[in-house]
C-alpha positions in Angstrom: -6.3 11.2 40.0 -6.4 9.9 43.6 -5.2 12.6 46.0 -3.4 10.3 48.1 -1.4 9.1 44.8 2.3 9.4 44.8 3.6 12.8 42.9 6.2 11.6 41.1 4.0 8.6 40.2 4.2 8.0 35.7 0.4 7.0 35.9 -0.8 10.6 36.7 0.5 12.3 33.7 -1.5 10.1 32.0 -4.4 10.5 33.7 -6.9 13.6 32.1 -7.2 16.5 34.8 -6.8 20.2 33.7 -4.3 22.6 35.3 -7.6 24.3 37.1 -8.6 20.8 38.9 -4.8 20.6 40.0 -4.7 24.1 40.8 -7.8 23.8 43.1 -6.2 20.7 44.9 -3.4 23.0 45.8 -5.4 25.6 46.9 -7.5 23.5 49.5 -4.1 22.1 50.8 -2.6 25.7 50.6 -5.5 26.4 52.7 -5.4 23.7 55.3 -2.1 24.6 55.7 -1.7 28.0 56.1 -5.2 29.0 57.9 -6.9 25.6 59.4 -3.3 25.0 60.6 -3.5 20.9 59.3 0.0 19.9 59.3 1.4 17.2 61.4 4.9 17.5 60.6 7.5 18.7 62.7 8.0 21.6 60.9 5.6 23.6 58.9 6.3 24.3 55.1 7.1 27.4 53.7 4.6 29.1 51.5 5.2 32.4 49.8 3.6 35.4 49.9 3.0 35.6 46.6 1.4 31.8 46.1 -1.2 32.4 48.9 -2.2 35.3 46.8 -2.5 33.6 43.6 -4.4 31.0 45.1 -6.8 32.5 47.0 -8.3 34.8 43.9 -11.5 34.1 43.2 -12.8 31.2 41.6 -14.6 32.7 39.1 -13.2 36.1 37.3 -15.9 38.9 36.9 -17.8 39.6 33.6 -16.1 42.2 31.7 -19.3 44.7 31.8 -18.0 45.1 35.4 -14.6 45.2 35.1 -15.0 47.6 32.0 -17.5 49.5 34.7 -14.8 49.6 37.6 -12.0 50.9 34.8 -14.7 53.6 34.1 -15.2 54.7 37.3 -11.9 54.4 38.8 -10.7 56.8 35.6 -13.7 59.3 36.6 -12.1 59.1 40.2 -8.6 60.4 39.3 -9.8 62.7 36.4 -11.7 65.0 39.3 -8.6 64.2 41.5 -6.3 65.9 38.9 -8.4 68.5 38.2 -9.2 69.3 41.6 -5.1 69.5 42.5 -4.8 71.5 39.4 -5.6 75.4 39.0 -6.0 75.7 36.0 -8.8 74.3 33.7 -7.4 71.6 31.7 -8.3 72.4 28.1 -6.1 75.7 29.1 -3.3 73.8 30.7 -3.3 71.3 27.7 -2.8 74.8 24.9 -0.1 75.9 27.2 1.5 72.3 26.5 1.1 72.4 23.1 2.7 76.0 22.6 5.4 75.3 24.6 5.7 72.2 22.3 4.8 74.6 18.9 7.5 76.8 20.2 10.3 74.4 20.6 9.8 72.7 17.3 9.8 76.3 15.5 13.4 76.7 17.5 14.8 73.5 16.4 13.2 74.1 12.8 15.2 77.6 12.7 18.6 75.4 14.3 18.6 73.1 10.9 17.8 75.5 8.7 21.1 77.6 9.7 22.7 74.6 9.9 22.0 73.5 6.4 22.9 76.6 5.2 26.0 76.5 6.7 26.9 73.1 5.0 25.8 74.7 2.1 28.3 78.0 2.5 31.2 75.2 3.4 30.7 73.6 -0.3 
């Protein structure tokens, strides 16, 4: 595709480049436009916010040992935040959970139960 090639042009959809080669070719021009300051116009385009920052991501996307790595260590980060914030241990804060939770259900257990005796008593 020649980069000087009109874009409405017929002949370019023909023409075998991938989304990634056409996605480079608007990052250079992005580029020269927004930080080399290449525009000759009168009036400089407008280009969003949120384009500059999809362009301008890496090339290449890191190997997922190091993603999975910063995952890992960003959850070991707020773990020993939360527990630091917290007074009480966790494993003791989690039982407390689950009997307020065990006590509810037992209260909504005994609610149906009168209630179904009370359908009952209405037959």
């Amino acid at each position: 595709m020649d980069p000087n090639s009109v874009i409405g042009d017929n002949s370019s959809l023909n023409e075998s480049h991938t989304t990634t080669e056409n996605m480079f070719m608007l990052r250079e021009y992005v580029i020269d436009i927004t930080q080399n300051n290449k525009w000759s116009g009168y009036k400089k385009p407008y280009i969003s916010k949120n384009l500059t920052e999809v362009l301008l991501l890496p090339e290449e996307q890191p190997p997922l040992t190091q993603i999975k790595e910063n995952i890992i260590e960003e959850l070991k980060e707020s773990i020993i935040k939360g527990s630091a914030k917290s007074k009480e241990p966790s494993l003791a804060r989690i039982e407390k959970v689950e009997s307020d939770n065990y006590t509810r259900i037992e209260k909504a257990i005994e609610e149906l139960k009168e209630k179904i005796n009370n359908m009952s008593n209405l037959k």
